[in-house]
C-alpha positions in Angstrom: 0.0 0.0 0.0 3.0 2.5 1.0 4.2 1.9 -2.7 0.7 2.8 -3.9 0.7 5.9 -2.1 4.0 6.8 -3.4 3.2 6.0 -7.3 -0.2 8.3 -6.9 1.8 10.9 -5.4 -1.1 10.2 -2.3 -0.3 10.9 1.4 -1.1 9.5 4.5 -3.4 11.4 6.9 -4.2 10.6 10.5 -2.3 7.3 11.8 -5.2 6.0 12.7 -4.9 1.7 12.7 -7.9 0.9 10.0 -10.1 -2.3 10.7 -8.8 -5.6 9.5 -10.4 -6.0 6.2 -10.3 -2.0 5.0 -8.1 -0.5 2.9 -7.4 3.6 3.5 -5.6 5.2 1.1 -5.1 9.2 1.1 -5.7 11.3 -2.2 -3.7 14.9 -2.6 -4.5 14.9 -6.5 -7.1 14.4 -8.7 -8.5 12.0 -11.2 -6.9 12.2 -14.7 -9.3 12.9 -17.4 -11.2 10.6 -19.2 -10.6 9.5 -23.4 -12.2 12.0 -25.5 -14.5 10.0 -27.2 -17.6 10.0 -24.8 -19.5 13.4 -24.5 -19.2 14.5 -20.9 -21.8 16.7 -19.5 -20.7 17.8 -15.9 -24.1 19.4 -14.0 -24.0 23.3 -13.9 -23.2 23.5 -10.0 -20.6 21.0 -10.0 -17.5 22.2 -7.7 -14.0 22.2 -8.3 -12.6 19.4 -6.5 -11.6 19.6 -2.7 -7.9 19.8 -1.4 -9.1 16.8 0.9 -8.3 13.2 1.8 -10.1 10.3 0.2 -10.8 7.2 2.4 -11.0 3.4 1.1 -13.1 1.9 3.5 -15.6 -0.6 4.5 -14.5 -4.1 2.9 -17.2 -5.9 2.2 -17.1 -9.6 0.5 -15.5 -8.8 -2.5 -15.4 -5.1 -3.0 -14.2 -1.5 -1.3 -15.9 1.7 -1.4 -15.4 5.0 -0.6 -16.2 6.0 3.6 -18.9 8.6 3.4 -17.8 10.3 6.1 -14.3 10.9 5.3 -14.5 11.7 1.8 -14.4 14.7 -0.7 -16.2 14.8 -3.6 -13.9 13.8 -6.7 -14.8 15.5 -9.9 -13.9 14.2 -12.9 -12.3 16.7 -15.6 -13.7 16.9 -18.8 -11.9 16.5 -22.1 -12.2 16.7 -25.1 -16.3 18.2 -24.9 -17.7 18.8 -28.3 -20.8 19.8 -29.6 -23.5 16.8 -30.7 -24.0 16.6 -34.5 -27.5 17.5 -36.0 -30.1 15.3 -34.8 -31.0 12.1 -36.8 -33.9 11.5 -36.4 -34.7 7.2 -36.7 -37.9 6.8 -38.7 -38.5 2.9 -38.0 -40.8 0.5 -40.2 -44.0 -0.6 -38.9 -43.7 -2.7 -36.2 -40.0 -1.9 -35.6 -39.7 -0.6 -32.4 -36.9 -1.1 -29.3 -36.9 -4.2 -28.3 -34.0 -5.4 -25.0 -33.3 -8.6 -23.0 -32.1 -8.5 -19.8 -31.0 -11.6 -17.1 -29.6 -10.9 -13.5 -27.6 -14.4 -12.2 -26.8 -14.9 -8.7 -23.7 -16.9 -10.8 -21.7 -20.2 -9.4 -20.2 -19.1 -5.9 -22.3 -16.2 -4.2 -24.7 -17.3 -1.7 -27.3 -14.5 -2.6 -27.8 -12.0 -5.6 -26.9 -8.2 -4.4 -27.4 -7.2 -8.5 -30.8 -5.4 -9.4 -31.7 -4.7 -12.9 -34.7 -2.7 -14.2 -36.1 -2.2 -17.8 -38.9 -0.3 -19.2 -40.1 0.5 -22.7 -43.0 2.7 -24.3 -44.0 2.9 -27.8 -46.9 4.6 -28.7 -48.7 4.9 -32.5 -51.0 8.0 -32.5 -51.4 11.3 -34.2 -49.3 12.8 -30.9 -46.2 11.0 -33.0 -44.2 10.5 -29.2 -40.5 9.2 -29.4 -39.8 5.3 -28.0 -38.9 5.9 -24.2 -36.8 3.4 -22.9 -35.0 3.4 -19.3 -32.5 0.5 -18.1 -30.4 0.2 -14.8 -28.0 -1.5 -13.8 -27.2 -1.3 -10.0 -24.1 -4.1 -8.4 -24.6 -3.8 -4.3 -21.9 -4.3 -1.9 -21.6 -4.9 1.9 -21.8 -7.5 4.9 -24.9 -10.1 4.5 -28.0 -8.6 2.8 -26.9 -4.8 3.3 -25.9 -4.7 -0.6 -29.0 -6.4 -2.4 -30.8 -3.7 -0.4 -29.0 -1.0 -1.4 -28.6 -2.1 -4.9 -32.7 -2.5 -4.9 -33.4 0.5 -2.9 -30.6 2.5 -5.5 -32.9 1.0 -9.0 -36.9 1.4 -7.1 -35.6 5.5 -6.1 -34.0 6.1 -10.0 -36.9 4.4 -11.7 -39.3 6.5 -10.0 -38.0 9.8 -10.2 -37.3 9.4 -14.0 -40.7 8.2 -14.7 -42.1 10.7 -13.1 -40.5 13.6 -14.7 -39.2 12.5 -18.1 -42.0 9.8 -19.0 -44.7 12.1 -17.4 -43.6 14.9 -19.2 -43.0 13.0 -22.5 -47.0 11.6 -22.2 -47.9 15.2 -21.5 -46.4 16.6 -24.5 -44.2 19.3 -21.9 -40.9 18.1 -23.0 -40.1 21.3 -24.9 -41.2 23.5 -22.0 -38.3 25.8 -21.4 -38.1 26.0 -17.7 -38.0 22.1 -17.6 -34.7 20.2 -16.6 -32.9 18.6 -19.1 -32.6 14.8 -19.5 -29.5 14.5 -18.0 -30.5 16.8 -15.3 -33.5 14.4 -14.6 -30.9 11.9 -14.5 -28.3 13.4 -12.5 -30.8 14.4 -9.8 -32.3 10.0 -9.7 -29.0 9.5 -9.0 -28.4 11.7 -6.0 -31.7 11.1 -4.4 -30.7 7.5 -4.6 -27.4 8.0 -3.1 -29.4 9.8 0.3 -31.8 6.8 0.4 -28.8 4.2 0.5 -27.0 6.5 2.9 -30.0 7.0 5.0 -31.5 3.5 5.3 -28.5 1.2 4.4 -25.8 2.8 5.9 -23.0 -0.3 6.1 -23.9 -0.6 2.2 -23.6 0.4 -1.0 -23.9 0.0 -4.9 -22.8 0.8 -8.6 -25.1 2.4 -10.5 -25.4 2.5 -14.7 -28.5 4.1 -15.7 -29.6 5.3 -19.3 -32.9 6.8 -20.6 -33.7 6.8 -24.9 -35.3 8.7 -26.2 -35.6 7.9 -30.1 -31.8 7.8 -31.4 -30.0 8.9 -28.0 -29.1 7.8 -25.2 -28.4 9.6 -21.8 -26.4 7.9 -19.4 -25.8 8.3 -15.8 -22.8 6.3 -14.2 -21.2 6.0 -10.8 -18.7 2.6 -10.1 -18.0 -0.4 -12.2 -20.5 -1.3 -14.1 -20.6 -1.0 -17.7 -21.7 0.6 -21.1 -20.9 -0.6 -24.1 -22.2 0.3 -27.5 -22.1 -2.2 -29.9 -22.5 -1.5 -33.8 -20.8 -2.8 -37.4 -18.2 -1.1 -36.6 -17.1 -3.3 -33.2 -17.6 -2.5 -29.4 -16.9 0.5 -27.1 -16.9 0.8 -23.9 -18.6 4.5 -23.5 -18.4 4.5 -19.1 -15.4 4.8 -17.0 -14.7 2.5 -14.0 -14.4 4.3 -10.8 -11.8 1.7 -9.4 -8.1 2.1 -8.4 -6.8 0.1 -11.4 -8.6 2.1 -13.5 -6.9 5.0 -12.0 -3.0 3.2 -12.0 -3.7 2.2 -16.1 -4.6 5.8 -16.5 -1.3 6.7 -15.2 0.7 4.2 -16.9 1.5 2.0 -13.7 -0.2 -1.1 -14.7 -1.5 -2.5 -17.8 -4.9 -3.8 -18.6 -3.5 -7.4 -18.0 -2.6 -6.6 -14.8 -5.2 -4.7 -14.2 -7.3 -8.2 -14.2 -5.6 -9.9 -11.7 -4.8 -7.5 -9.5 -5.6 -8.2 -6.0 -7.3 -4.8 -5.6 -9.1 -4.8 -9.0 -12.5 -5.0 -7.2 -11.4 -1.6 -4.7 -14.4 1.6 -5.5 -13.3 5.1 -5.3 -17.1 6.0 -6.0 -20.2 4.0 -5.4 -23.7 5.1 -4.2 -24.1 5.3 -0.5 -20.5 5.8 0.2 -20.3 9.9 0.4 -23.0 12.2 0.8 -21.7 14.5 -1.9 -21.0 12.2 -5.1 -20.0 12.7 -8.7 -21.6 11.0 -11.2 -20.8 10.7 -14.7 -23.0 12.1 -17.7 -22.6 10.8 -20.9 -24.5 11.2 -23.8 -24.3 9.2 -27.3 -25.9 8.9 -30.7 -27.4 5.3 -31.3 -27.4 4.6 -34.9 -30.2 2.4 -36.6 -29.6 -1.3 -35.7 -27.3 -0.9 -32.9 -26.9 -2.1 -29.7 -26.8 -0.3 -26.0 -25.6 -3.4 -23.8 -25.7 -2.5 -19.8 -23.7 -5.4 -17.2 -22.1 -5.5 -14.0 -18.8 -6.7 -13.4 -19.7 -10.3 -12.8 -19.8 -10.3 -16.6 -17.3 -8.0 -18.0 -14.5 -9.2 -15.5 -15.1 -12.9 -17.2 -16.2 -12.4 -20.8 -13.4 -10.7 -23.5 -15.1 -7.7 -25.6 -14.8 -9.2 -28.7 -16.7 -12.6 -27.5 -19.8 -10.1 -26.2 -20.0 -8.3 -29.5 -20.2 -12.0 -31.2 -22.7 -12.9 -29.1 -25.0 -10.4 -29.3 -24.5 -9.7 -33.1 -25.0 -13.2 -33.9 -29.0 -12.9 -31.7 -31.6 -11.7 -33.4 -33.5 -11.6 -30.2 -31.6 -9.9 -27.4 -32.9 -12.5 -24.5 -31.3 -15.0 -26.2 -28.3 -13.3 -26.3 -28.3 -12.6 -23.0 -28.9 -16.3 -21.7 -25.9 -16.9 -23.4 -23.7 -14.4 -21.9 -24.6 -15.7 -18.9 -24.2 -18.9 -19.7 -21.0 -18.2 -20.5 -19.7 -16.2 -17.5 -21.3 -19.4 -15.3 -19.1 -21.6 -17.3 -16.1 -19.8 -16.5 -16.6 -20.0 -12.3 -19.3 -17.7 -12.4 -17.7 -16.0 -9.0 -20.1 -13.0 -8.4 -23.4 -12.1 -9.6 -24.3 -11.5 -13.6 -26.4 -9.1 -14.7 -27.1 -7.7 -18.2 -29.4 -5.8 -20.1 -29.3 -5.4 -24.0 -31.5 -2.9 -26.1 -31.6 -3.2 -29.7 -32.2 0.1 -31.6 -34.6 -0.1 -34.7 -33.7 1.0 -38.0 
C-alpha cells in the first residue's frame, strides 16, 4: 500500500490503525481525465474538487468503497467536450420498435444475488407522434450479509421512479419542450443523487454501482457512478462509453499497470465512488448517438471481468432476439466460475 501511495503521489493522513479488512488510502490529487471520445456533460453546479483526503473503506465480501464520512467529492475533468452533431432523427418501419433482454444471475459461488436490474419500454402509435422511451439500470450492491442487495434495490426502485415521473410524465404530456424544464441528463443526475441519500439513510453499512440510461428515439443519456458497464455495440465493433471508478482504473490511467494486470490484481475489485459511500458524489453524464440497428448493452462486473469484448459483441451480433443473447452471456460467464453475480441488459435500436 506505501508503494501505492507513493506512485499516486497520495499521502497519508491521520495514523489512525484501520479495521482488518479496510483499505485507507489518502488522495492529494485528482483523477486524470477521461478518453475524449464520450460526451461529458458535468451538472451546472458541480464544484471544483476539494484539497481533501479520500478514504477506502468498509470491505465488504469482495469489494471497497469509498467511507462517506471521510470523503471529498472527486470531480472528474472533462476532455475533449464537443458539440452533438445535428439530430438524426430514426424513422423505424411498422412494427419496428426497441426491443431489449435482460438476465440478473446470482452466478456459481455467491450465496445471494446483491445485482438489481430494471427495464422499461414505451412505444406509442397516434397522431401525438411521441418518441420510444426506454429506461434500463443496472445497479451491483456491496456490503456485509444482505446490506448490498438492499441497497442495490433501494438505488434501482428510487431512479426508476423519479425518472418516470418527470421524463415519461412529461413526455405523455407533450411538456418536453417546456423551457423552464430540466434537461434529460439533469432528470438523471438528480435520480441519481436522491438515490445516493436513500442508500445513505437507510442502508448505511452498504452500498452499490449504478449504470442508468434513458432513450429517447436515437439517444441515449447515461448516468454512471462505479463499475458497471456501457458498451455500444454496432458494425463497426464494441466501445466501452463508461469509466470505472476503481483504483486500477486510475494506475492504467497513469501508466502503472496495464490492462493485464489490471485483471488480476488483488485490488481490482477496490471503489473510489459507489452510491451510499459519500453524501456529496460525482456522477458521470454521458450522452451518445445510437445509430439504426445498434446495440446499448448495460452489465455488472460479474460479466465483463469474465467475458473478453470481442466474445460479447459475437454474441450479441449473432442474436436476433436480445434474450437469447443474454442467456448466453450468462451462460457463459457461469461456465467460466461464475464468481459473483451477472447481470445484463441489452436494447436493440430499430432501423
Amino acid at each position: 500500500m506505501d508503494f501505492l501511495r507513493r506512485i499516486l503521489g497520495w499521502s497519508t493522513g491521520s495514523e489512525t490503525t484501520p479495521p482488518k479488512d479496510d483499505i485507507i488510502i489518502t488522495q492529494g490529487d485528482t483523477e486524470p481525465a477521461s478518453p475524449p471520445e464520450p460526451i461529458i456533460e458535468t451538472p451546472a453546479n458541480a464544484q471544483p474538487p476539494a484539497e481533501a483526503s479520500t478514504t477506502l473503506a468498509q470491505a465488504g465480501e469482495e469489494e471497497v468503497s469509498l467511507d462517506k464520512a471521510q470523503t471529498a467529492p472527486i470531480m472528474t475533468p472533462v476532455a475533449g467536450t464537443r458539440q452533438l452533431p445535428p439530430l438524426e432523427t430514426v424513422v423505424p418501419r411498422p412494427g419496428q420498435r426497441l426491443t431489449f433482454g435482460q438476465l440478473s444471475d446470482i452466478g456459481m459461488v455467491r450465496g445471494n444475488n446483491q445485482d438489481a436490474v430494471f427495464s422499461i419500454i414505451s412505444s406509442s402509435i397516434s397522431s401525438d407522434d411521441l418518441p420510444d422511451f426506454g429506461l434500463f439500470i443496472v445497479a451491483d450492491g456491496m456490503g456485509g450479509h444482505h446490506d448490498g442487495e438492499k441497497a442495490s434495490a433501494i438505488t434501482v426502485r428510487t431512479i426508476a421512479n423519479y425518472v418516470t415521473g418527470n421524463i415519461f410524465h412529461a413526455l405523455t404530456q407533450k411538456q418536453m419542450d417546456d423551457e423552464d424544464r430540466p434537461t434529460i441528463t439533469d432528470v438523471l443526475l438528480s435520480a441519481v443523487q436522491k438515490a445516493n441519500e436513500a442508500v445513505t439513510d437507510l442502508i448505511p453499512e452498504g452500498g452499490t454501482t449504478v449504470t442508468t440510461t434513458v432513450i429517447m428515439g436515437d439517444r441515449a443519456y447515461i448516468a454512471h457512478v462505479g463499475d458497471s458497464r456501457a458498451y455500444l455495440i454496432n458494425d463497426e465493433g464494441i466501445e466501452q462509453i463508461t469509466r470505472d471508478h476503481s483504483l486500477v482504473q486510475r494506475l492504467i490511467e497513469l501508466d502503472q499497470l496495464t490492462p493485464e494486470e489490471a485483471a488480476e490484481h488483488p485490488q481490482r475489485n477496490v471503489l473510489y465512488r459507489a452510491i451510499g459511500q459519500n453524501d456529496n458524489l460525482d456522477v458521470d453524464a454521458i450522452t451518445r448517438r445510437l445509430l439504426p440497428r445498434s446495440c446499448l448493452l448495460l452489465c455488472s462486473d460479474g460479466l465483463w471481468n469474465l467475458i473478453p469484448e470481442d466474445v460479447i459483441r459475437n454474441v450479441v451480433s449473432k442474436h436476433d432476439n436480445p434474450q437469447h443473447a443474454c442467456h448466453e452471456l450468462v451462460d457463459m460467464a457461469n461456465d467460466r466460475g461464475g464468481p459473483d453475480n451477472i447481470t445484463v441488459i441489452i436494447v436493440e435500436i430499430p432501423g
